[in-house]
C-alpha positions in Angstrom: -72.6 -55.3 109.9 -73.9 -56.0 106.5 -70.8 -57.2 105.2 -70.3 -60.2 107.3 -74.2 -61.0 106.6 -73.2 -60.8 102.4 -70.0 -62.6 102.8 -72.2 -65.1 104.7 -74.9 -65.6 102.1 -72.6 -66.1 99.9 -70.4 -69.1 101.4 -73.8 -70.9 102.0 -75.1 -70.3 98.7 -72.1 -72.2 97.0 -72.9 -74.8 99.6 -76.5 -75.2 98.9 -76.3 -77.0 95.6 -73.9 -79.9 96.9 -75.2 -79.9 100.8 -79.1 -79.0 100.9 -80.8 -76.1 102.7 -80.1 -77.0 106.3 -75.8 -77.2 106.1 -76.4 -74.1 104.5 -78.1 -71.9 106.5 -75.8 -73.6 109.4 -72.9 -72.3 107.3 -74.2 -69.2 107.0 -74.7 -68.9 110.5 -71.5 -69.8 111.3 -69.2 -67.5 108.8 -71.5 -64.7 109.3 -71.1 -65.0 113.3 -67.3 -65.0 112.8 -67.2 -62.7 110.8 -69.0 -60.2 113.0 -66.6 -61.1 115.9 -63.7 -60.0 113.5 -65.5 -56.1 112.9 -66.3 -55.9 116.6 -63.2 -56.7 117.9 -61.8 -54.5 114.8 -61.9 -51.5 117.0 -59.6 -52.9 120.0 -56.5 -53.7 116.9 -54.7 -50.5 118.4 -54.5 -52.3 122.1 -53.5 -55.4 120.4 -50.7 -54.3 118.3 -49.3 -52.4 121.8 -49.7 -55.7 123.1 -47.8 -57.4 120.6 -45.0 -54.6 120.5 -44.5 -55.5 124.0 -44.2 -59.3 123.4 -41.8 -58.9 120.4 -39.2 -56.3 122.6 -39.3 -58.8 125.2 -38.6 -62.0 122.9 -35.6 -60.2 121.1 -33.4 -61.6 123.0 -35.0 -65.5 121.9 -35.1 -64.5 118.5 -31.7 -63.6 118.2 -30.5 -66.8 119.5 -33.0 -68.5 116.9 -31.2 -66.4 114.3 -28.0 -68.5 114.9 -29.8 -71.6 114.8 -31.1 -70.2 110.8 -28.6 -72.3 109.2 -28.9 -75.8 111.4 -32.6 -75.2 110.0 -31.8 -74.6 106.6 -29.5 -77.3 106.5 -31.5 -80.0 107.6 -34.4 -78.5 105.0 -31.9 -79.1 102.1 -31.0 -82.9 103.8 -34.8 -83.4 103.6 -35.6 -82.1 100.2 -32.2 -83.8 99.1 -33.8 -87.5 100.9 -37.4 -87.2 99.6 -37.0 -89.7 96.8 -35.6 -92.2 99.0 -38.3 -92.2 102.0 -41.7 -91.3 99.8 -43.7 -93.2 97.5 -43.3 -92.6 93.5 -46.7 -90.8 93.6 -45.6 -88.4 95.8 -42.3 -88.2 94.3 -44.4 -87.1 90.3 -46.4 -84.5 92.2 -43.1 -82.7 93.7 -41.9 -83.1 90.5 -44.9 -81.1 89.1 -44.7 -78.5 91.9 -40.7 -78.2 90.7 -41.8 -77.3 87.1 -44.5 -75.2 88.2 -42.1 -73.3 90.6 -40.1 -72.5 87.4 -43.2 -71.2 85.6 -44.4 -69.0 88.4 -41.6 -67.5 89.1 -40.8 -66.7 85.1 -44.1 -65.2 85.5 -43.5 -63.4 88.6 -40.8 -61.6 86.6 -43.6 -60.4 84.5 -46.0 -59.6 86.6 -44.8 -59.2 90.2 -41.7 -57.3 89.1 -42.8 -55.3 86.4 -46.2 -54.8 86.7 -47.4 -56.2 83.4 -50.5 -58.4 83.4 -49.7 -61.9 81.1 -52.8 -64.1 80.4 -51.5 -65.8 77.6 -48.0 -66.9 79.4 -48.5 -71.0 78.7 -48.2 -70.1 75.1 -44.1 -69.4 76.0 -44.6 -73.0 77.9 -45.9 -74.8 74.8 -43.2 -73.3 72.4 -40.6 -74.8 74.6 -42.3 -78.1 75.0 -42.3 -78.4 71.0 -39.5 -77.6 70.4 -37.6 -79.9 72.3 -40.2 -82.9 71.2 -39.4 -81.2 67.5 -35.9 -81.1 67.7 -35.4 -84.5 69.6 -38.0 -86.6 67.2 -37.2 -85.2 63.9 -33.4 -83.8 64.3 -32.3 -86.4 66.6 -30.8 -83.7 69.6 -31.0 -84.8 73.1 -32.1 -83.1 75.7 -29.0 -80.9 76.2 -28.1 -80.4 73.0 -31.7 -79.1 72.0 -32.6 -77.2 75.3 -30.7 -73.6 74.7 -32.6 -74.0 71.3 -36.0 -74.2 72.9 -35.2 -71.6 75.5 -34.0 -68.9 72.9 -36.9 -70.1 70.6 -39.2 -69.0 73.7 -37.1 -65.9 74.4 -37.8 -64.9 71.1 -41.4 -65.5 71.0 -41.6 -63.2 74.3 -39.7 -60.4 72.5 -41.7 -60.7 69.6 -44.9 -60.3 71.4 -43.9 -57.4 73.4 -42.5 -55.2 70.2 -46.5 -54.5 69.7 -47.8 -55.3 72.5 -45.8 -52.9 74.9 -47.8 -50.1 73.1 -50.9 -51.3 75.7 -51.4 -50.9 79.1 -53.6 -52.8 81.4 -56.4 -55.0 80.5 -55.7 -54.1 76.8 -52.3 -55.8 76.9 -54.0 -58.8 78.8 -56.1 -59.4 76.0 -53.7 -59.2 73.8 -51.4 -61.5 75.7 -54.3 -63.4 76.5 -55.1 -64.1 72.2 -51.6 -64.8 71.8 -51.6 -67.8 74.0 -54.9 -68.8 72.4 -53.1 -68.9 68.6 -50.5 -70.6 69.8 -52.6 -73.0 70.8 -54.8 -73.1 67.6 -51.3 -73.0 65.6 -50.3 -76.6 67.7 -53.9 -78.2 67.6 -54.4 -77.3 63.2 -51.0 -77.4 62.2 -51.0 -81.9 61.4 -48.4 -82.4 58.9 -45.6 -80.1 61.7 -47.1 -80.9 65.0 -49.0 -84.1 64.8 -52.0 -81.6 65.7 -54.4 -83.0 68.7 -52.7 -86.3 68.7 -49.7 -84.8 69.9 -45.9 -86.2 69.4 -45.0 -89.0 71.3 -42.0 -91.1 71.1 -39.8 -88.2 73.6 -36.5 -89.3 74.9 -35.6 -88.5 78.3 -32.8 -86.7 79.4 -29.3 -88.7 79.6 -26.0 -87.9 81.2 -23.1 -89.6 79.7 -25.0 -93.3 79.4 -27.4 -92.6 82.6 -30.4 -91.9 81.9 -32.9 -89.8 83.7 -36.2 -91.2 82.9 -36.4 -92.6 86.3 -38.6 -90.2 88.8 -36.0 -90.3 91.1 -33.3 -89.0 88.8 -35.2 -86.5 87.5 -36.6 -85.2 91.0 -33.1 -84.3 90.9 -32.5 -82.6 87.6 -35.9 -81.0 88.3 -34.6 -79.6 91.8 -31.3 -78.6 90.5 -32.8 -76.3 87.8 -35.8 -74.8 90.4 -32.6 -73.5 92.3 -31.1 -72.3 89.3 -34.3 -70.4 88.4 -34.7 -68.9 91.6 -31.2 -68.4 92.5 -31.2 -66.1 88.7 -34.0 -64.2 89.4 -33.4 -63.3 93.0 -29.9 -62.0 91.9 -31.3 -60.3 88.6 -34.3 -58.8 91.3 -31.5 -57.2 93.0 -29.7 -55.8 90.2 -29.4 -52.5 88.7 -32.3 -54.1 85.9 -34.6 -55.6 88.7 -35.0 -51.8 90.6 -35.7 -50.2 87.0 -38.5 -53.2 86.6 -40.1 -52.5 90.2 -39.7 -48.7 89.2 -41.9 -49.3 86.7 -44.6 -51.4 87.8 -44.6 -49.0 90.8 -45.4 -45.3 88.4 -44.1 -45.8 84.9 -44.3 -42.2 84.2 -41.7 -40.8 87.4 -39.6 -43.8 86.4 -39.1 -42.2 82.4 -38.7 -39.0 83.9 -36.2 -40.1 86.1 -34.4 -41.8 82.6 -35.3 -45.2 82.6 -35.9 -47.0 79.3 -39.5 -48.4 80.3 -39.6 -49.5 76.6 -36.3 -51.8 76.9 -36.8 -53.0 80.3 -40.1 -54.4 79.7 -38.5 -56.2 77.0 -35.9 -57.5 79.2 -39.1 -58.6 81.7 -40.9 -60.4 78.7 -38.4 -62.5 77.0 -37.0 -63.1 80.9 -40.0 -64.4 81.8 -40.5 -66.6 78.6 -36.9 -67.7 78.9 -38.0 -69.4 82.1 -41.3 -71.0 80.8 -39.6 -72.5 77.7 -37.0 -74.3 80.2 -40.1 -75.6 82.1 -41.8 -76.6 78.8 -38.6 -78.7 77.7 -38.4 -80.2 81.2 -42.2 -81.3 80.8 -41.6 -82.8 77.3 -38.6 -84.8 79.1 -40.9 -86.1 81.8 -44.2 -87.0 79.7 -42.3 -88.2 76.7 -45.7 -87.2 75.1 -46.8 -83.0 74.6 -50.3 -82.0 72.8 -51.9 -79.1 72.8 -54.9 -80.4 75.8 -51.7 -79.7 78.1 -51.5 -75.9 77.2 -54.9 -74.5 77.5 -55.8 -70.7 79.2 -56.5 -72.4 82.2 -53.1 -73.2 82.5 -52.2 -69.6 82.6 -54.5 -68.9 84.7 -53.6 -71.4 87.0 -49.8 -69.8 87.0 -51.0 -66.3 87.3 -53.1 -67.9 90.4 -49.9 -69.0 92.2 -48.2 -65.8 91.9 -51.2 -64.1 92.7 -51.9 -66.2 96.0 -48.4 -66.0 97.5 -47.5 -62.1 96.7 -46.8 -60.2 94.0 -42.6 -59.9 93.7 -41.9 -62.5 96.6 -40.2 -65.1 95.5 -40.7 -67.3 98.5 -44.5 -66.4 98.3 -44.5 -67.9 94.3 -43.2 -70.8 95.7 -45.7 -71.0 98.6 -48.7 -70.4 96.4 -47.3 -73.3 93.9 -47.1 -75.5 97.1 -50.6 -75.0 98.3 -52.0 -75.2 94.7 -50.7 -78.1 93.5 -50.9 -79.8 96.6 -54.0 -78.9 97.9 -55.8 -80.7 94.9 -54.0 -83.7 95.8 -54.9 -83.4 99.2 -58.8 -82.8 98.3 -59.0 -85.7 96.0 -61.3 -87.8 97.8 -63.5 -84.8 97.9 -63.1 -84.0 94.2 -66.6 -82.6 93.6 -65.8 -79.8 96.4 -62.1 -78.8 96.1 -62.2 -76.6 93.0 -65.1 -75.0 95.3 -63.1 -74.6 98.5 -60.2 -73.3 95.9 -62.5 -70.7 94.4 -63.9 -69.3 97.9 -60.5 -69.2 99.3 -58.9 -67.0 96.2 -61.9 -65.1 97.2 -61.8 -64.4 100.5 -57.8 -63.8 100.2 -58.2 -60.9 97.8 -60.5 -59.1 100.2 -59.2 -60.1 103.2 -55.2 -60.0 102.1 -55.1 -58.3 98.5 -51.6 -58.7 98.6 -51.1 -62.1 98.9 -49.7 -64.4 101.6 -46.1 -63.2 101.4 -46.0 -59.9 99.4 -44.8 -56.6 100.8 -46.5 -53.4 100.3 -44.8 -52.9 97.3 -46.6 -55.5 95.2 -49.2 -54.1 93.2 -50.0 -54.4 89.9 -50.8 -50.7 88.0 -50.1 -50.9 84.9 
C-alpha cells in the first residue's frame, strides 16, 4: 500500500506549484485511491484473464469475419490520409507534415535502438548533417533537391560509420555519452564555424523541391512528397527487419555474447545499424531544409534527440507501428495542449513516467524489446 500513497504524493506535488494546496491534496486523494483499487483488485487478474479467455474463444468466430473486412479498412485509411490536404486547414496540414519527418527520424532511430540495442543520444547530429548539406550544396553549388539529396544522405551515412569505428568499442551508458558529445560538436562545429555555415544566423535563401517545372513549396504538395518518403522509410526497414541482417541485429541487442558465439559479426552489423539509422536521419534533415527554406543550428539541439529517442521509447522498442504511434501522440499532443501551455510539458513528463513503471515496454512493443547493451 505504500506505493500508491508515493506515486500519489508525487502527482500532487508537481501540481502544487501551478494549482495551490487544496487541488493538490484532492489530487492526491484521487490517484492514490485509484491506485489502491488497482493492487487490490491485483489479486483477482487470474479470474479475469479466465474470463477474458472465454470471451475471446467465443468471439473468434467475429473476429475472423473482421479479418476479411482488414483491407476495406485499410483502404479507406489510405483514401483518408491520401484526402487530408484537401478537407483540413494549412495548420493542420504543417503539423502532419512535421509528424511525417519525425516518423522518418524515429524510425531511423528505432533501427538503432529498438533493433540493435544500442543507446544514441546524440542522433540529431546525423539530422543536422543532412539539413546542411542540402542547404550547402543547393546555396553554394546550385543542386536541387534531387540532385543534392543522395549526397546528403551518404554524407550522413558516413558520419554514422565514422562514429561507430570508435565508438563500437563501448557498451551502455559509455557509448551514450559518447554519442551523446558527438551530437553536441556537431552542433558547436554549425553554431562557430561563420565563414562555412553562416554560424547562428543560419543559411537561408533554400529552394524547395521541384519536379520537372512544379514546384513543391506548397504544403499540399509536399504533404505528399513527405508521405511518399514516410512509406518508403518504413516500407525499407520493415523488409530489412525481416531480413537475414535484421534477426542478426535483434540477436544482438537481445545477448551479444551467444550471438558471436553463434558467428555473427556483432562488430559489422552494428555498423550496418549505425550508418542505417543515420541514412534515415539525413533524408529527414534534407526534407526539413526543403520545407523551412532556412536551417540553424537552434533547430538541432540534444533536446531534439531526446525528443526522438522519447517517441521510440513511448511506442515500443522494435515496433514499427508503435514508433509511429509515439510520434503521433507526441507531436500532437503539444498541439492539442496549447491553450494549456504552462501544464503540457508537465502532463508529458508524468505520463513518460507513469508509462515506464506501469508498461516498461512501451505501448506497442513485444517482449522482446529491451535495451541491454
Amino acid at each position: 500500500m505504500t506505493r500508491p500513497l508515493v506515486m500519489g504524493l508525487w502527482v500532487s506535488f508537481l501540481i502544487l506549484p501551478f494549482k495551490g494546496v487544496e487541488a493538490a491534496v484532492v489530487c492526491w486523494v484521487i490517484v492514490a485511491g485509484l491506485l489502491s483499487a488497482w493492487t487490490f483488485l491485483s489479486p483477482y487478474q487470474k479470474r479475469l484473464g479466465a474470463i477474458r479467455q472465454t470471451w475471446e474463444v467465443l468471439s473468434q468466430k467475429t473476429l475472423r469475419s473482421a479479418r476479411k473486412q482488414t483491407s476495406l479498412i485499410r483502404g479507406i485509411c489510405i483514401l483518408c490520409i491520401l484526402a487530408l490536404p484537401h478537407v483540413v486547414p494549412d495548420y493542420y496540414l504543417d503539423v502532419a507534415i512535421l509528424v511525417g519527418i519525425y516518423v522518418i527520424l524515429a524510425l531511423g532511430l528505432n533501427v538503432v535502438v529498438g533493433f540493435t540495442g544500442l543507446l544514441n543520444l546524440g542522433f540529431v547530429a546525423f539530422y543536422a548533417i543532412g539539413a546542411y548539406a542540402y542547404a550547402l550544396l543547393n546555396t553554394r553549388c546550385g543542386l536541387d533537391f534531387w540532385a543534392a539529396l543522395p549526397f546528403a544522405v551518404g554524407l550522413s551515412a558516413a558520419a554514422g560509420l565514422l562514429l561507430s569505428i570508435p565508438a563500437l568499442r563501448l557498451r551502455g551508458d559509455y557509448l551514450a555519452i559518447v554519442t551523446l558529445g558527438f551530437g553536441e560538436i556537431t552542433r558547436l562545429i554549425l553554431n562557430n564555424w561563420d565563414s562555412f555555415t553562416m554560424g547562428p544566423n543560419g543559411i537561408s535563401g533554400i529552394a524547395a523541391p521541384r519536379i520537372f517545372s512544379l514546384s513543391i513549396g506548397g504544403l499540399s504538395h509536399f504533404y505528399y512528397l513527405v508521405l511518399l518518403f514516410a512509406f518508403a522509410t518504413f516500407f525499407v526497414t520493415r523488409r530489412v527487419h525481416a531480413s537475414k541482417i535484421g534477426r542478426a541485429w535483434v540477436a544482438i541487442r537481445e545477448d551479444e555474447i551467444a550471438s558471436s558465439i553463434m558467428g555473427i559479426n556483432t562488430t559489422r552489423y552494428k555498423l550496418y545499424a549505425l550508418a542505417f539509422g543515420a541514412f534515415w536521419a539525413g533524408l529527414a534533415g534534407a526534407i526539413f531544409a526543403a520545407k523551412m527554406r532556412f536551417v540553424s543550428p537552434e533547430s538541432f539541439t540534444f533536446m531534439e534527440s531526446v525528443l526522438i529517442l522519447c517517441m521510440v521509447i513511448l511506442g515500443g522498442l522494435g515496433s514499427l507501428w508503435g514508433v509511429i504511434l509515439g510520434v503521433c501522440i507526441l507531436v500532437l499532443l503539444p498541439e492539442m495542449l496549447r491553450e494549456i501551455q504552462i501544464y503540457r510539458m508537465l502532463a508529458l513528463g508524468a505520463g513518460l513516467v507513469l508509462l515506464m513503471i506501469f508498461r516498461p515496454q512501451g505501448l506497442i512493443g513485444g517482449r522482446g524489446a529491451s535495451l541491454r547493451n
